[in-house]
KOLTI-342185 format. One line per 5 residues: their letters; for each residue x, y, z of N, C-alpha, C, O. Coordinates in Angstrom, 3 decimals, always signed. Layout:
REM residues N
a> X,Y,Z,X,Y,Z,X,Y,Z,X,Y,Z | ...
END
This chain:
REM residues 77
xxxxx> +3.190,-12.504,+22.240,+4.257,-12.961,+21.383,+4.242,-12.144,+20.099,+3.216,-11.726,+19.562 | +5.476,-11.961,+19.663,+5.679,-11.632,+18.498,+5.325,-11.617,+17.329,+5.959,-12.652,+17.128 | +4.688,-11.299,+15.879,+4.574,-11.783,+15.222,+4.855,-10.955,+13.765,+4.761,-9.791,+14.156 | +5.043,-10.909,+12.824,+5.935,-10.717,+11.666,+4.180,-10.434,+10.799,+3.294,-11.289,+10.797 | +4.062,-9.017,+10.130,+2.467,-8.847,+9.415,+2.497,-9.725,+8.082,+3.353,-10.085,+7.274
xxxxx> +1.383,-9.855,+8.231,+0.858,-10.971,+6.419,+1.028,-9.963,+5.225,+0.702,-8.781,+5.323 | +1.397,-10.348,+4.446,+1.214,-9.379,+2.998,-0.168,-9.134,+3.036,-0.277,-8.812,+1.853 | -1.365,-9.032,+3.503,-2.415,-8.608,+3.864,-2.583,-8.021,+4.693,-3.426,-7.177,+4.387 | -2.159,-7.876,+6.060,-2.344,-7.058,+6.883,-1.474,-5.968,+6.404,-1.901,-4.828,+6.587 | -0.092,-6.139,+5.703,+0.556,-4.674,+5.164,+0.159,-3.962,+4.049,+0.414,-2.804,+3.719
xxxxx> -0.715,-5.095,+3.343,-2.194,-4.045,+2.046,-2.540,-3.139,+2.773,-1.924,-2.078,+2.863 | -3.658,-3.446,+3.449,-4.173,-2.445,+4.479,-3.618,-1.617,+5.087,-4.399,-0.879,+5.688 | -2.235,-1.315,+5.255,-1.293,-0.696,+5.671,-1.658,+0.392,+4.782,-2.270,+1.440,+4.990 | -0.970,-0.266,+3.413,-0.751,+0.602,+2.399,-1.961,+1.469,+2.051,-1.791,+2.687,+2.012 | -2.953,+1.047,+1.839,-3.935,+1.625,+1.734,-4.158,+2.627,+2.592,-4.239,+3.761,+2.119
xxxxx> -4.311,+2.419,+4.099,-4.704,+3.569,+4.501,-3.539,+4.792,+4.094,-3.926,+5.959,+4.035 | -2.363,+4.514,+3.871,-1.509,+5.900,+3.679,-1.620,+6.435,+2.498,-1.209,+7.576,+2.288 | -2.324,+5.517,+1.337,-2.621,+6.081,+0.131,-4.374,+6.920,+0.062,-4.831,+7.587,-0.865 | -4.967,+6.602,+1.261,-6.137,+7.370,+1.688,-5.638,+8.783,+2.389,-6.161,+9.848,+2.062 | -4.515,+8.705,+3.445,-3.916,+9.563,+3.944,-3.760,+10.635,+2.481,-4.597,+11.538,+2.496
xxxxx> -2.994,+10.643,+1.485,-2.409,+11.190,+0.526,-3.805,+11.651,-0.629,-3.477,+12.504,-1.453 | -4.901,+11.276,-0.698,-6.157,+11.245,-1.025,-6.134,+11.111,-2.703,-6.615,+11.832,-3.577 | -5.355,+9.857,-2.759,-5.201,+9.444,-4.375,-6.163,+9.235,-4.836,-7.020,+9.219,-3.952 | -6.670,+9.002,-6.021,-7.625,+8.812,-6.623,-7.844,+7.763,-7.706,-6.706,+7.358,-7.941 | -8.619,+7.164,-8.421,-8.533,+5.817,-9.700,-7.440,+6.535,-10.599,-7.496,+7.756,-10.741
xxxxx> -6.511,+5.832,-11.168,-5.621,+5.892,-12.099,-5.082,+7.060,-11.891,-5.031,+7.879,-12.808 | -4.540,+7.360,-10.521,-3.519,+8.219,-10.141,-2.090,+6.954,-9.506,-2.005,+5.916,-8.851 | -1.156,+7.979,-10.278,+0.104,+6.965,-9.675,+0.194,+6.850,-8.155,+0.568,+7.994,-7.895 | +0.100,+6.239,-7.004,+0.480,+6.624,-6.045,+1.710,+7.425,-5.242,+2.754,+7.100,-5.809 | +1.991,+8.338,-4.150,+3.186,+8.758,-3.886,+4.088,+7.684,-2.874,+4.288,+7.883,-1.676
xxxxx> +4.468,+6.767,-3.485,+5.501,+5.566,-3.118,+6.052,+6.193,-2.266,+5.599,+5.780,-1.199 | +6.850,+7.041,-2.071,+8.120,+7.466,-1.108,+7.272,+8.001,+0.086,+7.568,+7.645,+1.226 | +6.302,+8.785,-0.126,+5.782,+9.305,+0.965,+5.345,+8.474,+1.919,+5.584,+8.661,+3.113 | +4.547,+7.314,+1.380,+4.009,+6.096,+1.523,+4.306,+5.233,+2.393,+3.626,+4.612,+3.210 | +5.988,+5.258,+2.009,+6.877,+4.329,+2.316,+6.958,+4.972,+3.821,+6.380,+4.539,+4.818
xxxxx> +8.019,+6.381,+3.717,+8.539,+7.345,+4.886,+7.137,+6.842,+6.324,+7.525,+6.590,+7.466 | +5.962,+6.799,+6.037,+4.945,+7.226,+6.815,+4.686,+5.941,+7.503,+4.200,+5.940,+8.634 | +5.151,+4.230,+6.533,+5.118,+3.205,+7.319,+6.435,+2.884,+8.004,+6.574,+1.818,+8.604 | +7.435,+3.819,+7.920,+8.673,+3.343,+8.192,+8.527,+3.844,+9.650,+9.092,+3.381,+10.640 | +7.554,+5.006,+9.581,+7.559,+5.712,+11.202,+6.765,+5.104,+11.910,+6.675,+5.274,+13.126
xxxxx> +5.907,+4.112,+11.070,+5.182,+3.136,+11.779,+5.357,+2.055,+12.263,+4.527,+1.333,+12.815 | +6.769,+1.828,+12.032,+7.504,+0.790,+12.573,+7.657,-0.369,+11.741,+7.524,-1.453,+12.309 | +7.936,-0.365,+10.392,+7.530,-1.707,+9.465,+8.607,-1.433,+9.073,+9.156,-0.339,+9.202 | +9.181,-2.709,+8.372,+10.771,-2.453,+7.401,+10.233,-2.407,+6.076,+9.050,-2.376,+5.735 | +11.290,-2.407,+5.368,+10.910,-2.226,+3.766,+10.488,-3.423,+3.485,+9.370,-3.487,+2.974
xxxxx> +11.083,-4.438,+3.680,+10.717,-5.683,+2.768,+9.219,-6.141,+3.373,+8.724,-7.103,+2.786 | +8.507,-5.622,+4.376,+7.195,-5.567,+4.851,+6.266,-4.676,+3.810,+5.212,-5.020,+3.274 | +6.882,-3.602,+3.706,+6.060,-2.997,+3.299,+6.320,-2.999,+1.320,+5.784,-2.241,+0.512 | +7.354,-4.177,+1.030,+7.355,-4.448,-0.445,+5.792,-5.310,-0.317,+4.839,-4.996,-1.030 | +5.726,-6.462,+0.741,+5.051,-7.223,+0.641,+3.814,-7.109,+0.741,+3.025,-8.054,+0.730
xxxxx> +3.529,-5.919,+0.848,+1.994,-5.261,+0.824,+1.894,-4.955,-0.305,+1.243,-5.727,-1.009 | +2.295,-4.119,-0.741,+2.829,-3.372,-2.169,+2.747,-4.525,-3.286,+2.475,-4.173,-4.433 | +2.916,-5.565,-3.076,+2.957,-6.915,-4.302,+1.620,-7.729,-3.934,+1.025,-8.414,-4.766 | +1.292,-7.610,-2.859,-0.120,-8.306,-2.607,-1.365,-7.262,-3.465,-2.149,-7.759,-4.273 | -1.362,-5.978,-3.164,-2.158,-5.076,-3.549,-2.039,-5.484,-5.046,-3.168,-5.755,-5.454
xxxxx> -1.379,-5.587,-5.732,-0.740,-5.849,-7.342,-1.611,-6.964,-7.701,-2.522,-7.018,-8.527 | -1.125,-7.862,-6.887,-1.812,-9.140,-7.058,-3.656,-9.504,-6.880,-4.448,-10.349,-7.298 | -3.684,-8.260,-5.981,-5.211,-7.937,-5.897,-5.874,-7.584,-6.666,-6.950,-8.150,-6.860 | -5.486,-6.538,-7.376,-5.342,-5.915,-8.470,-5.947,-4.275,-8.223,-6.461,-3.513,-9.042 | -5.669,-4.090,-6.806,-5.495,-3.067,-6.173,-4.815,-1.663,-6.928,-5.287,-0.566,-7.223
xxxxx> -3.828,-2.122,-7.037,-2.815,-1.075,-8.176,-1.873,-1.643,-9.180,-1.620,-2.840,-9.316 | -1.398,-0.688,-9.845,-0.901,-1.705,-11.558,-0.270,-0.915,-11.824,-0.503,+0.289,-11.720 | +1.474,-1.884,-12.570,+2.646,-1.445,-13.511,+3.602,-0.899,-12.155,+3.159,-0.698,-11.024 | +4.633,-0.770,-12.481,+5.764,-0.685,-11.599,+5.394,+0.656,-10.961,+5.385,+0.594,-9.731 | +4.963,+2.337,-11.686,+4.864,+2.996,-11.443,+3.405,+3.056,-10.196,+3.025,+4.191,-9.907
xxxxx> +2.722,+1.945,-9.575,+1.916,+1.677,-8.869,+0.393,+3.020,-9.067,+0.104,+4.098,-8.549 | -0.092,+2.279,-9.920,-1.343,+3.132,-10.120,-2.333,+2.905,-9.625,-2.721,+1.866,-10.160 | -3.339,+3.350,-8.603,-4.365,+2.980,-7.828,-5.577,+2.910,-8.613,-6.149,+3.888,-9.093 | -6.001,+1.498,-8.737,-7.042,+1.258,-9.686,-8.913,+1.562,-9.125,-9.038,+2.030,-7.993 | -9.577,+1.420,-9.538,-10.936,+1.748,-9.302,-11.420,+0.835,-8.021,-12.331,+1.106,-7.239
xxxxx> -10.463,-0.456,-8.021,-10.978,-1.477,-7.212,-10.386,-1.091,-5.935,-11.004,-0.998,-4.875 | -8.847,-0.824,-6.157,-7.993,-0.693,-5.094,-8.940,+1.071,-4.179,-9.210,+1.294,-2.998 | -9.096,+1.689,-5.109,-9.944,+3.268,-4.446,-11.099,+2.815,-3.371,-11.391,+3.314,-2.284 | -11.854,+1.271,-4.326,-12.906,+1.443,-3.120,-12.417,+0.279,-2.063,-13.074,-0.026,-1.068 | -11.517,-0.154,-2.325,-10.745,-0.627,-0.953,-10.072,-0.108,+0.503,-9.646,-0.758,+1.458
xx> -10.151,+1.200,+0.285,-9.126,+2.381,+1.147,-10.312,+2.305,+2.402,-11.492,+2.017,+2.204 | -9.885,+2.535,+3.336,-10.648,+2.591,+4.684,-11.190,+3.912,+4.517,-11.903,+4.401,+5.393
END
């Protein structure tokens, strides 16, 4: 059966494509690239907002411009 990912399972999403891109602490992340690479992965946008606001909330990355924090770096697979 079907099932629709958790704003946690699409963190982890995010993360690995921001490992893909090999960002670093208090580097902005590349959002668009980010995005393009889960879209081919089969996720819609509003999936992959909801990763993107969980990570925030994690405190993963910070400020609109999404900056990958020290915590969120040693989070990356």
């Amino acid at each position: 059966m079907a099932k629709l990912p958790t704003p946690e399972e699409m963190g982890v999403a995010f993360l690995e494509e921001v490992s893909y891109f090999k960002h670093r602490p208090d580097e902005s992340v590349n959002s668009k690239g980010i995005y393009m690479r889960l879209i081919k992965r089969g996720f819609r946008g509003e999936d992959i907002q909801s990763g993107a606001d969980y990570l925030v909330e994690q405190g993963h990355l910070e400020g609109d411009n999404l900056i990958l924090t020290a915590s969120g770096f040693e989070a990356m697979p």
